[in-house]
DRENBANU-326193 format. One record per atom (N, C-alpha, C, O, CB): x, z, y. Coordinates in steps of 0.001 Angstrom, whole numbers, plus 524288, in hexadecimal, padded with zeros to 5 digits. Each point is the difference from the previous one (the first is absolute). Last residue first. Glycine has a CB too. Layout:
<sites>
XZY;...
</sites>
This chain:
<sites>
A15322F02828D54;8047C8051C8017A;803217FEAA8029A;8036F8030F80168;7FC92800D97F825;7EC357F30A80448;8057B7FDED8001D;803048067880089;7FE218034180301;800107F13780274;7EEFA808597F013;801728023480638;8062F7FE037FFE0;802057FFFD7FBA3;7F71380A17805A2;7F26C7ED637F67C;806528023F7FF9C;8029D801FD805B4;7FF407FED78049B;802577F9D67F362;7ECC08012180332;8001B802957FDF4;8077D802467FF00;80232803697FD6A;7F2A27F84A8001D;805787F76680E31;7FE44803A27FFBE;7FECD802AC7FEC5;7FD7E802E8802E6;802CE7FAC57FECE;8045A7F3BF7F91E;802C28004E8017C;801128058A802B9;804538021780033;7FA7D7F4AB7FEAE;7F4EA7FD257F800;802DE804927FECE;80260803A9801F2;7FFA4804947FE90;8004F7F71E7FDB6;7FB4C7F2D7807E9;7FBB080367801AA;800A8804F27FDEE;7FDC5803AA8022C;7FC7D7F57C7FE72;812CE7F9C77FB2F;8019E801A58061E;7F9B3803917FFFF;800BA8043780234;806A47F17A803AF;7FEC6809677E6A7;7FF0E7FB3F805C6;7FEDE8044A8042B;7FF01804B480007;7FB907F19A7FB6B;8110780C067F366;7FDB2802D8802B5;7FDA97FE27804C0;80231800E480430;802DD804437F7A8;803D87F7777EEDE;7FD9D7FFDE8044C;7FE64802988048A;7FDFF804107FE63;8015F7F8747FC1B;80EAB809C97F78B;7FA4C800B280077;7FEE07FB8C8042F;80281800F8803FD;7FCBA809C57F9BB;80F7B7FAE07F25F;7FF2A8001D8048A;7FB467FDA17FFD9;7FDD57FE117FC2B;80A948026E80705;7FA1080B3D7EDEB;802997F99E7FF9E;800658016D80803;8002180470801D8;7F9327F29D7F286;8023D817D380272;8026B7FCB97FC2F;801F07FA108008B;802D87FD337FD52;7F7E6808CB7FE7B;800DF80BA18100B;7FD867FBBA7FD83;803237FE167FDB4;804748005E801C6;7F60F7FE2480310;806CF80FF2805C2;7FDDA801E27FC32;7FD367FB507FD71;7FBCD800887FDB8;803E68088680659;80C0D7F66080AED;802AC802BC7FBCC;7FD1B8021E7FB15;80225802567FC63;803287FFBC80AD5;7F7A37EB2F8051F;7FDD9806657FF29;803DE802137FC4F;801AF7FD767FC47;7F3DF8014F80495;80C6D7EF2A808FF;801A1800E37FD07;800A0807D67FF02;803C4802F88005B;7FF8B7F16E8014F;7F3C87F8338095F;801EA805CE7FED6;80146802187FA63;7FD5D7FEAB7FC35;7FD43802C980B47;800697EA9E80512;801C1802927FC28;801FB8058F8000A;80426800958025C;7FCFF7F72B7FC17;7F1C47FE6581085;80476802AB7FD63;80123801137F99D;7FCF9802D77FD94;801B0800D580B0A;7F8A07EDDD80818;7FF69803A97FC0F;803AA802017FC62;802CE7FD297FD52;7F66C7FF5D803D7;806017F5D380DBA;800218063C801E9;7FE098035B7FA3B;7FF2F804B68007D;7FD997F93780B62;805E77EEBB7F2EC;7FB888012A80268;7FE25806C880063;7FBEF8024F7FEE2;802057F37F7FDB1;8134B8028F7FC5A;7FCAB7FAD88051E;7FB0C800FE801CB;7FE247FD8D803B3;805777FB197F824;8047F818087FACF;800A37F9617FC18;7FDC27FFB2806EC;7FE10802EB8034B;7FEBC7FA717ED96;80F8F813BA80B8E;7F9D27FE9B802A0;801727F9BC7FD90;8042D7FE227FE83;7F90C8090C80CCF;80DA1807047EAC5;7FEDC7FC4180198;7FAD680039804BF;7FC788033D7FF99;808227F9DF7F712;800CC810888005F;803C47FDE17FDCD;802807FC0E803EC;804717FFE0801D9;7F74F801F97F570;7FD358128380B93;7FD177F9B5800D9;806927FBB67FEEB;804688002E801E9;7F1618033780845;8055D811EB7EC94;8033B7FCDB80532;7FD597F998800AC;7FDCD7FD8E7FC7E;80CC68082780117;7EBB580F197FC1A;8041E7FB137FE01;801F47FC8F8067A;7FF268002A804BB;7FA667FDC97EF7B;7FA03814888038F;8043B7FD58804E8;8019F7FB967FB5A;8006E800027FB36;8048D8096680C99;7E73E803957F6CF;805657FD627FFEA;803C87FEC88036A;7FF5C800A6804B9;7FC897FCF37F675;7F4D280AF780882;8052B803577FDCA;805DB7FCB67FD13;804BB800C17FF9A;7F2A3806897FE32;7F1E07F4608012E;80314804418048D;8046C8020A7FFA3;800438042A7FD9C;7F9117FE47803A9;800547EC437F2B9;7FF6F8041280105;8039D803FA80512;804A17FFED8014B;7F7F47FD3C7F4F1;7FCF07EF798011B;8057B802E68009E;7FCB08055D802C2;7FC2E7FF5F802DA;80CBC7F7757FF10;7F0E67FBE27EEA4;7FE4A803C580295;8047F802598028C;802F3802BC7FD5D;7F5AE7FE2C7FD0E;807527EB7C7FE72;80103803D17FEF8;7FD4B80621803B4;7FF847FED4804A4;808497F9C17F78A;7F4847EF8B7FC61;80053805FB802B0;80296805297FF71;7FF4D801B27FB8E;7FA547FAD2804C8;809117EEB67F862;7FDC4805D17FD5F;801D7805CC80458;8035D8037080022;7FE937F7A97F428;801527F4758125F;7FCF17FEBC7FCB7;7FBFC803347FC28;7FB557FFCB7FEDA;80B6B7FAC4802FD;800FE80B68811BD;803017FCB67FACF;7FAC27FD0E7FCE8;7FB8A7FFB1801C5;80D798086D7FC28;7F86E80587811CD;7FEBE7FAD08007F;8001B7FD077FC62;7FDE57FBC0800CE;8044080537805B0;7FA28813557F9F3;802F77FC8A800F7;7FEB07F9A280060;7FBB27FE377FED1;808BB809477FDAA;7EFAD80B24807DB;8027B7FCD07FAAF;8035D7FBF08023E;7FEC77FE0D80439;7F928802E67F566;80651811F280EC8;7FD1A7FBCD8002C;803487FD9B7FB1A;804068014F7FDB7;7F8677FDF780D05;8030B813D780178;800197FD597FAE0;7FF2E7FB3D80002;7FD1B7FF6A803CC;800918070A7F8E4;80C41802C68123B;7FB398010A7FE21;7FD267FB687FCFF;7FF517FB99801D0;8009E80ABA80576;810817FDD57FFF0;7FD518034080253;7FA2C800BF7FE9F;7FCCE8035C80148;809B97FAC3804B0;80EF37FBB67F1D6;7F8FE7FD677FF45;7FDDB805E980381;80187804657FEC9;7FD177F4EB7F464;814C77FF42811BE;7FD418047A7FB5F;7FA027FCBB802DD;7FE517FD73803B7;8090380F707FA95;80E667EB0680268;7F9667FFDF80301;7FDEF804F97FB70;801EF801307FBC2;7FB5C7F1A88080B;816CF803068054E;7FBEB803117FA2B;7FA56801B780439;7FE8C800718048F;80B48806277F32A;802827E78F8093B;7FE6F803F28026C;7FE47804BF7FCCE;7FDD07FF297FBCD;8005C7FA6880A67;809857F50E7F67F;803678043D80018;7FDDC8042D80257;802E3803C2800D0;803C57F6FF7FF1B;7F21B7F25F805FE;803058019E7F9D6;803A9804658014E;8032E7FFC78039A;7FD407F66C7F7FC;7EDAC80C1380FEF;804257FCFF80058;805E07FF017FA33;8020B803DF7FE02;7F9EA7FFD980D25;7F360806E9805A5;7FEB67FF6E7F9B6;805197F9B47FE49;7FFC47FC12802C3;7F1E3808337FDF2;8071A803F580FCB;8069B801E17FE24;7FF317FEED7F9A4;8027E802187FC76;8006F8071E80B74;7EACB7F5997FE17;803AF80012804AA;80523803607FD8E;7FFF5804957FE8E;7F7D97FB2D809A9;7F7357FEB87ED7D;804D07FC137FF8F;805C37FF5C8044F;804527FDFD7FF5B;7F2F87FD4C7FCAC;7F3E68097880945;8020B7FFD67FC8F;805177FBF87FE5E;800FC7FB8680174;7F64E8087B7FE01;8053F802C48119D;7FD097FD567FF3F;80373800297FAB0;804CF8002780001;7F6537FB588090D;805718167E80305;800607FA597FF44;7FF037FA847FBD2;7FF85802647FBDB;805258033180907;7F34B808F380A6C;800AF800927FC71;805C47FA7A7FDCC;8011D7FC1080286;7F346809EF7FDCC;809D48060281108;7FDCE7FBA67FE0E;802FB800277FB0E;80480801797FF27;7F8EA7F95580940;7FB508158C80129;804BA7FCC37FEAF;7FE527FC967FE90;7FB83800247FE48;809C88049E7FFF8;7F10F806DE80E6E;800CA7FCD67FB60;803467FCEA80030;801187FCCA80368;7F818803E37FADD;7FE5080F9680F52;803B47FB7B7FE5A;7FEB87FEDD7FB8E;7FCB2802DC7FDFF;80A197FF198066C;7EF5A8060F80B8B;7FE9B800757FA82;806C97FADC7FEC2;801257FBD980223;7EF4E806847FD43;8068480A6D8132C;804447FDC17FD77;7FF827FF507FA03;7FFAA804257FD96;805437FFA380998;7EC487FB07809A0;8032B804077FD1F;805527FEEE7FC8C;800957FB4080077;7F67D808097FF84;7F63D7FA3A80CD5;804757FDA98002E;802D08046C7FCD5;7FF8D804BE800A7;7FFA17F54D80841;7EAFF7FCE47F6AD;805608024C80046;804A37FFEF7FF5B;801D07FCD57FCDF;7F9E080546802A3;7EF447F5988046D;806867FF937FF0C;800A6804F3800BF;7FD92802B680324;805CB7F49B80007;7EB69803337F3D0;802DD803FE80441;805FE7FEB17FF0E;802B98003F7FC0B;7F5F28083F803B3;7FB827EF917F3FB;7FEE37FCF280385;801388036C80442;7FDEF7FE2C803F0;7FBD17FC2C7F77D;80B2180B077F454;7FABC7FF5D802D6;7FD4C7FFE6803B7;7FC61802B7801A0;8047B7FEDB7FA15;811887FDD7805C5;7FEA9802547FC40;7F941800AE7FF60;7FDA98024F80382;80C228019F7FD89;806707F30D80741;7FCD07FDB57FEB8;7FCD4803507FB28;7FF5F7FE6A7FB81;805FE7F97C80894;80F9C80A4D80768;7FB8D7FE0E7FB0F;7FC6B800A780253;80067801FC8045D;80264800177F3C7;810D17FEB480E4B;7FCE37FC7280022;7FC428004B7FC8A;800607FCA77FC92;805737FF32806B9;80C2B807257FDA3;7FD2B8049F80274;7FAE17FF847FFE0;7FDE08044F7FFC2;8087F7FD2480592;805277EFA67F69A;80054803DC7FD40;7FD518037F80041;7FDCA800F47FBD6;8081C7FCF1803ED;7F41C7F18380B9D;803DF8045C7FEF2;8017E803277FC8F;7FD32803BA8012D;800F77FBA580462;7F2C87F29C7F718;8033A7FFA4803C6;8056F802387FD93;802707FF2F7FBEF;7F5E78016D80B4E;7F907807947F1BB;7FE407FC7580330;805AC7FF1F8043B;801BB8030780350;7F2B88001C7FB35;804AA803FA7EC70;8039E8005780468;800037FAF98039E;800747FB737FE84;8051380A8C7FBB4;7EB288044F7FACF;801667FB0C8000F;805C5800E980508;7FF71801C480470;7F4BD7F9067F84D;7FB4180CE17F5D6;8046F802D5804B0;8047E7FA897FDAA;801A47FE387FBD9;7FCCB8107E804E7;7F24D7F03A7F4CF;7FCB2802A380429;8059580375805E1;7FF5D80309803AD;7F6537FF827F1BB;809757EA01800A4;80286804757FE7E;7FAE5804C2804F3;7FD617FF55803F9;810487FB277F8BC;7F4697F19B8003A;7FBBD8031C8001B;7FFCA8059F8002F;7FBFB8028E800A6;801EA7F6AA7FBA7;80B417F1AE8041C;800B28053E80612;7FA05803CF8004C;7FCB18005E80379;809B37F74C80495;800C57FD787E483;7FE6A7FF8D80352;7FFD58051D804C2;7FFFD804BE7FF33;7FC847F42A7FA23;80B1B805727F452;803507FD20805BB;7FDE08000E80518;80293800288040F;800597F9CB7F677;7F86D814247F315;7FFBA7FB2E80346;803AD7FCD9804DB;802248024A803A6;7F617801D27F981;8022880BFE7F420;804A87FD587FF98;7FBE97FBCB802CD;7FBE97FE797FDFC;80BAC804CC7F8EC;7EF1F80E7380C0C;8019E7FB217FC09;805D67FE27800FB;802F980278802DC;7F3267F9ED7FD2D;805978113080A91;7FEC0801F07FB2D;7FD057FAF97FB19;7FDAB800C67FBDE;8012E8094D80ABF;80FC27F88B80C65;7F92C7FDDC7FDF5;8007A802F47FB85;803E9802987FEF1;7F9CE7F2ED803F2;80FF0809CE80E91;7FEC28009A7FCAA;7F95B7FE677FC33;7FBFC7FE4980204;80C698071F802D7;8096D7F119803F3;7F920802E680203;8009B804337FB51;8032F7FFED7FC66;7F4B27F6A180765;815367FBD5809DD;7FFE88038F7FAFE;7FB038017D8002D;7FD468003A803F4;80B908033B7FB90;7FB917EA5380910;7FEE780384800B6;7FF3E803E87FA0A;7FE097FE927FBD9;7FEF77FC5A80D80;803D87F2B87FA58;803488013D800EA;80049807588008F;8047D801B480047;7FC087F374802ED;7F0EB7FF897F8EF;8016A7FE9E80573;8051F803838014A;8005C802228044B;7F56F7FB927FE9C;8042D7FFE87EC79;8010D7FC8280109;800158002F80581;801FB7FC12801F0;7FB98800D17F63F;80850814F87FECD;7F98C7FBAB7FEC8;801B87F9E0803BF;803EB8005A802C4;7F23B809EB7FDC7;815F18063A7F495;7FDD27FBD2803DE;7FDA47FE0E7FF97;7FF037FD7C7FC05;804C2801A5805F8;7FC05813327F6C8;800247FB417FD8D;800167FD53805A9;7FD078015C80387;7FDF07FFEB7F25E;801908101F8004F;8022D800DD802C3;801957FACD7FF93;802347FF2D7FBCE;7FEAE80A1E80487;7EDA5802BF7F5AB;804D87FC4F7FF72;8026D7FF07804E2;7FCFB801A98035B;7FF437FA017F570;7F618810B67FB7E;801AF8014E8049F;804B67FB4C7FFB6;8038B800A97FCD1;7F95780AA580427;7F6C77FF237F299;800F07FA5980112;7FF0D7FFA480551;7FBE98005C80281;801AA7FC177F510;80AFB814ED7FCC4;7FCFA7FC01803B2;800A97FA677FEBD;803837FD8C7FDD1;7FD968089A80924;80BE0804137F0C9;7FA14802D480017;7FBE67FF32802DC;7FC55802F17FEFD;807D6802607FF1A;80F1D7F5E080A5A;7FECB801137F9AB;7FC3B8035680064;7FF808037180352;808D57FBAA7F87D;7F9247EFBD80FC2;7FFFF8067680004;7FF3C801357FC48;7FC867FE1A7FD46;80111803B580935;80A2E7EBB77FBF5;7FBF58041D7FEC2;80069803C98003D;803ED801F07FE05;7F9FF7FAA37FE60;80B5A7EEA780C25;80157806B77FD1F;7F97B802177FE14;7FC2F7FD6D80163;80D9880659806E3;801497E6F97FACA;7FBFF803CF8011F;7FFE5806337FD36;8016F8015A7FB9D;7F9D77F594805AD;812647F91E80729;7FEE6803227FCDD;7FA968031C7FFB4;7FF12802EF803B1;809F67FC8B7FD02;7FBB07ED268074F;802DD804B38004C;7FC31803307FB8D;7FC107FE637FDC4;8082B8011A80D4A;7F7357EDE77F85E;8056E802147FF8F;803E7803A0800ED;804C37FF7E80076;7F8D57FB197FF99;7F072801D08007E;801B77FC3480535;805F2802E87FEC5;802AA8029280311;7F3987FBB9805E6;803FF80B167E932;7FA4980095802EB;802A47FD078064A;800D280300803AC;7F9B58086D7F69A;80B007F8D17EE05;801738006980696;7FC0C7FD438029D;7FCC27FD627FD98;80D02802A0801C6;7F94980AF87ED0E;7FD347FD6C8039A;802177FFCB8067D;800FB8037D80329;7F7D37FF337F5C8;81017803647F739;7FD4F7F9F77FF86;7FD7B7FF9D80444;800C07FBE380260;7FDBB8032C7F4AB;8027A813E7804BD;8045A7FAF47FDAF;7FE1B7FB6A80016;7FC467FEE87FD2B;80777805E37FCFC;7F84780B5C8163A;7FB607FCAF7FB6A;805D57FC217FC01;803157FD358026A;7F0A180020806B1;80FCC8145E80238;801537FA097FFD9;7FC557FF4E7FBA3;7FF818027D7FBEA;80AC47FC2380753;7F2A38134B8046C;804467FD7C7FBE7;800487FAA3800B6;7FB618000080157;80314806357F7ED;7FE5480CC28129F;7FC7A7FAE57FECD;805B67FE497FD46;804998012A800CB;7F2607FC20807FA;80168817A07FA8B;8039F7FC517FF5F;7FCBA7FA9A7FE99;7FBB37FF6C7FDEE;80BA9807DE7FF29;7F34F806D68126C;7FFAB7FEE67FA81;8043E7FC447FE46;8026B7FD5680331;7F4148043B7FD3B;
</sites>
């Protein structure tokens, strides 16, 4: 099946995925280990749990050995930088004073990051430039 990256959400600092059309999730849990579960949790509850070795699972409570990869995701904002262009992957309101709705599809370029990693952008479909704090950050994709 296909699995999508949760936006925003990271899980002991990597990426968490969903099976599309299921609640079905793909997540490190705190003992270091990939699982799968059907909540969003950290905890070593997953009902298939990679044990150890790559090859390595933990499948109700029956090991098996088999080959599963995952890319590691990366952590919002990563290459994010003045002069970068970025497109909105998925909608959110801006940081500013008077919010803005950026929407799927935009692109603009990052003007500035300020002293505290947050970006000035500058959307081709906005009128002024935009706030954009670092929890955002994940709603933007770097080109």
């Amino acid at each position: 099946g296909l699995w999508k990256i949760i936006p925003g959400k990271m899980i002991n600092g990597r990426a968490t995925y969903k099976r599309e059309g299921e609640e079905l999730y793909i997540m490190m849990n705190e003992c270091g280990e990939f699982q799968l579960h059907s909540k969003l949790t950290s905890r070593c509850s997953g009902f298939a749990r990679q044990q150890g070795k790559k090859s390595r699972w933990l499948i109700d409570g029956e090991k098996v050995i088999g080959q599963v990869k995952f890319a590691a995701g990366k952590a919002p904002g990563d290459g994010l930088k003045a002069g970068a262009q970025v497109s909105v992957i998925s909608d959110f309101k801006t940081d500013d004073n008077e919010k803005r709705l950026a929407q799927i599809g935009w692109k603009g370029r990052v003007v500035k990051l300020d002293s505290e990693g947050d970006a000035l952008v500058d959307f081709e479909n906005s009128t002024m430039v935009n706030y954009v704090f670092r929890e955002n950050f994940v709603n933007l994709k770097v080109l």
